[in-house]
C-alpha positions in Angstrom: 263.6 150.0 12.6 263.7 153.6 11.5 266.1 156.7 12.1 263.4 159.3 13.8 265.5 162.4 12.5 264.0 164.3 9.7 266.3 167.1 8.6 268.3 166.8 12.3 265.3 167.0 14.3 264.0 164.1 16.5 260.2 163.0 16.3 258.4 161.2 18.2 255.9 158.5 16.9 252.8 156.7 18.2 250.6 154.1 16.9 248.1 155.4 14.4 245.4 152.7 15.1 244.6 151.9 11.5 245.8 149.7 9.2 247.2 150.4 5.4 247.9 147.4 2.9 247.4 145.6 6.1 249.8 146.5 8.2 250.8 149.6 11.1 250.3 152.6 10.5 252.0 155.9 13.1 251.8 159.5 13.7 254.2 161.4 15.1 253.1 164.1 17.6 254.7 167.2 16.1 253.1 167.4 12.9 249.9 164.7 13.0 251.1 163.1 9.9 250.0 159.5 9.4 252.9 157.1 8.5 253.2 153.7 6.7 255.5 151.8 9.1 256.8 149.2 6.5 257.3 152.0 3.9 258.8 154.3 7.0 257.3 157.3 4.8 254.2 159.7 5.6 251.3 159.0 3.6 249.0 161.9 4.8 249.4 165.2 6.6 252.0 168.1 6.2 254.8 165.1 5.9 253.3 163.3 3.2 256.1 162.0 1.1 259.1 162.3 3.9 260.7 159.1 3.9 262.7 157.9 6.9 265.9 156.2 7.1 266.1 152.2 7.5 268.8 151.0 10.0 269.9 147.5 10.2 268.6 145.3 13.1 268.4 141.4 14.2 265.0 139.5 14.6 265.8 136.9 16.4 264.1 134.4 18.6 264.4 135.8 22.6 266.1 132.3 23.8 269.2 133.3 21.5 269.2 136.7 21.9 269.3 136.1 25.6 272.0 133.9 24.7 274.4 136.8 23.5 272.9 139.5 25.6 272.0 138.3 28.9 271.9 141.7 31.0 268.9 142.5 28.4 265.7 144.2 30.1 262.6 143.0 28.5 259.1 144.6 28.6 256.9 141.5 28.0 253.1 140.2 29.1 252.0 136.6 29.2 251.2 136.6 25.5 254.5 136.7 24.5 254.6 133.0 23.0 254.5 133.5 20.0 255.4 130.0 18.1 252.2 128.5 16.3 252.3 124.7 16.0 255.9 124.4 16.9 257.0 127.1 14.5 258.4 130.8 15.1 257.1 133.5 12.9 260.3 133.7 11.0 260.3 130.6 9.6 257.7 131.5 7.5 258.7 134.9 6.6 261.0 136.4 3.7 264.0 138.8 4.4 263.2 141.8 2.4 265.8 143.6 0.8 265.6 146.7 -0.9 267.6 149.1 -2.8 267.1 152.3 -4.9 264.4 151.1 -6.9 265.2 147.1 -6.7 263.4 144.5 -3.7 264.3 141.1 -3.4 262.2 138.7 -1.1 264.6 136.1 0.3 262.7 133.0 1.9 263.8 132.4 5.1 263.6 128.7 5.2 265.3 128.4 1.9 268.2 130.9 3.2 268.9 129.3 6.4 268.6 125.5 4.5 271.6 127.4 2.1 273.3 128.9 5.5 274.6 131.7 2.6 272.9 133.1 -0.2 274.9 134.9 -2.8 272.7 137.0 -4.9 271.9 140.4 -6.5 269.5 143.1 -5.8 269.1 145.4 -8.5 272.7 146.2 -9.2 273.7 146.1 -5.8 275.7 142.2 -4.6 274.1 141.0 -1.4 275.2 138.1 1.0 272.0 136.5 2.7 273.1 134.7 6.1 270.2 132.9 8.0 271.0 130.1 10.4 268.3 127.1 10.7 268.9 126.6 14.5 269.6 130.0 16.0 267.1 132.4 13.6 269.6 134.6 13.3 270.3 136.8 10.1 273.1 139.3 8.8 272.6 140.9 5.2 275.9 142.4 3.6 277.2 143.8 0.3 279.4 141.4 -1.3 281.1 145.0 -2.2 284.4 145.0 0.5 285.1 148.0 1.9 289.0 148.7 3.4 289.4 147.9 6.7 292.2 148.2 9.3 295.1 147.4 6.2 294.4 150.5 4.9 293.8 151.2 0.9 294.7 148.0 -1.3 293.8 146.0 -4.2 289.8 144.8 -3.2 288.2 141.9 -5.2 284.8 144.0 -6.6 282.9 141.6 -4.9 283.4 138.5 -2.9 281.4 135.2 -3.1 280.9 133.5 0.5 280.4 130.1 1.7 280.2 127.9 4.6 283.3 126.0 5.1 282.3 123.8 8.3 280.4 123.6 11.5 276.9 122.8 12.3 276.0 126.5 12.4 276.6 130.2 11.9 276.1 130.4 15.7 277.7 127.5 16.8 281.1 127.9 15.2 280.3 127.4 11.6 283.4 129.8 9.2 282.7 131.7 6.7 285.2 132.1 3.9 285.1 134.0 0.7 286.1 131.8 -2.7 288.6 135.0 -4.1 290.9 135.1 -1.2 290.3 132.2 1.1 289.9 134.5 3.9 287.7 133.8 6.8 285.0 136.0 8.3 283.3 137.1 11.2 279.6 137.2 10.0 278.7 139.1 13.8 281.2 141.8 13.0 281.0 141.5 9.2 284.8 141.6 9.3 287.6 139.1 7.8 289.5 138.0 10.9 292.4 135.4 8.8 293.8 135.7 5.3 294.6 138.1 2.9 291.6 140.5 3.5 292.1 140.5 7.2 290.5 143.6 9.1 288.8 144.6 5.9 284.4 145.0 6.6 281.4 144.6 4.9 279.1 147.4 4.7 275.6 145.9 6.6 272.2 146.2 4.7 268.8 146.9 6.4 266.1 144.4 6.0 262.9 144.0 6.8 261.1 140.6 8.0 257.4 139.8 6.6 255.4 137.4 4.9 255.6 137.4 1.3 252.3 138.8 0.4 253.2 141.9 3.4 256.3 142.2 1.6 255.1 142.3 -1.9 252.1 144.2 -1.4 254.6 147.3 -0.5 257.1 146.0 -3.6 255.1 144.5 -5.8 258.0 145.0 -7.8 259.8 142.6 -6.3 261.4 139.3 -6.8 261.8 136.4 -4.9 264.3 133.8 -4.2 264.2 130.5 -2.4 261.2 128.2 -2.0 258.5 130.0 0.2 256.9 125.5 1.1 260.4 124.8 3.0 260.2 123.8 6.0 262.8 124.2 8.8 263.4 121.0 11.1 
C-alpha cells in the first residue's frame, strides 16, 4: 500500500494491464505515467523515477480479520477462496523489508514457527512478528521511541521474545530481555514495566514469494527456511 501524494497532490491510479518482472503494473490518470506497483515508482512517462511512499498495512487471512473488525464491508466475487491444497498464500510467501539501500526477505513459515524474529536490516534493528494460527504480522524497529513518560534513559534497542500463550492473537506476551517490560504487539506499545507507554515506530512491508521479492531486490538477503511448513 502506497501514499498517492506526490509533492501534496493526490493521484489517482489504475491498472496498467501489463506485467513488469512479473508483476502489476499502474497508471495514474493525470500524467499517463506507467508504474511498477512493488517498486511504487514510475518507470515510464513524465514521472519516471517518482517514487511513492510505502505505508504499513496487515495481510491477513479474511476469517481473522473479520474477527477484529466485524463491521468490515467487503467487495468480493465467488473466486475469492484463495487457499491451494489447504494452504493460504502467505504461508508460502516472505515478509519483505526494506530500508535505504538494505532488503531482507523474512520466510513466513520460519517467522511465525519463531513467533519473534530479532534481526537486522542494513543498519536499521527490526522485530519480525508472525503468528502460525492467526497469519497475522507486525514489523517494528527494535529502536524505542518515548512514549507517554516523556524523555528518559532508552535502551538503543530492545530484544523481544515470547514469554507464554499459544499465540500472538490469542494472548501470547511479548516482553523485551533489557527491561522485562511487556508489550502490546497490536499497538506496538509497552503496557507493564519500566518502559510503559513508550512505542515502536511500525515498518512497512511487503508480502511476496521469494523470487517476486528478489527479482525487485536482488540485493537482498534472506532469513528463515523458505521448505517450512506451517501445521
Amino acid at each position: 500500500m502506497h501514499d498517492r501524494r506526490i509533492d501534496g497532490e493526490e493521484y489517482t491510479f489504475g491498472n496498467e494491464g501489463a506485467l513488469f518482472k512479473s508483476a502489476m503494473t499502474w497508471w495514474d490518470w493525470e500524467t499517463k505515467s506507467v508504474w511498477s506497483q512493488p517498486w511504487g515508482a514510475a518507470i515510464e512517462g513524465e514521472l519516471t523515477g517518482t517514487r511513492l511512499t510505502l505505508l504499513p498495512y496487515e495481510f491477513v487471512p479474511w476469517k481473522t480479520w473479520l474477527s477484529r473488525q466485524p463491521e468490515t464491508k467487503l467487495l468480493v466475487d465467488e473466486r475469492a477462496n484463495l487457499e491451494y491444497r489447504g494452504f493460504s498464500p502467505i504461508d508460502r510467501f516472505v515478509i519483505g523489508v526494506s530500508i535505504g539501500d538494505a532488503a531482507k526477505g523474512f520466510y513466513f513459515a520460519s517467522s511465525a514457527i519463531e513467533g519473534v524474529v530479532n534481526e537486522s536490516v542494513g543498519e536499521f534493528p527490526v522485530a519480525v512478528f508472525a503468528d502460525r494460527d492467526s497469519r497475522v504480522i507486525h514489523v517494528f524497529l527494535r529502536t524505542p521511541i518515548t512514549g507517554l513518560n516523556g524523555p528518559e534513559a532508552l535502551p538503543d534497542r530492545l530484544t523481544f521474545e515470547i514469554v507464554e500463550g499459544s499465540g500472538l492473537s490469542s494472548g501470547r506476551r511479548v516482553a523485551d530481555t533489557e527491561t522485562g517490560s511487556t508489550w502490546d504487539i497490536e499497538a506496538g506499545v509497552a503496557t507493564e514495566g519500566p518502559l510503559k507507554g513508550t512505542i515502536l515506530q511500525r515498518a512497512p512491508f511487503i508480502s511476496a514469494y521469494y523470487w517476486a521479492w528478489e527479482g525487485f531486490n536482488p540485493h537482498t538477503q534472506f532469513w528463515g527456511d523458505r521448505f517450512d511448513e506451517l501445521d
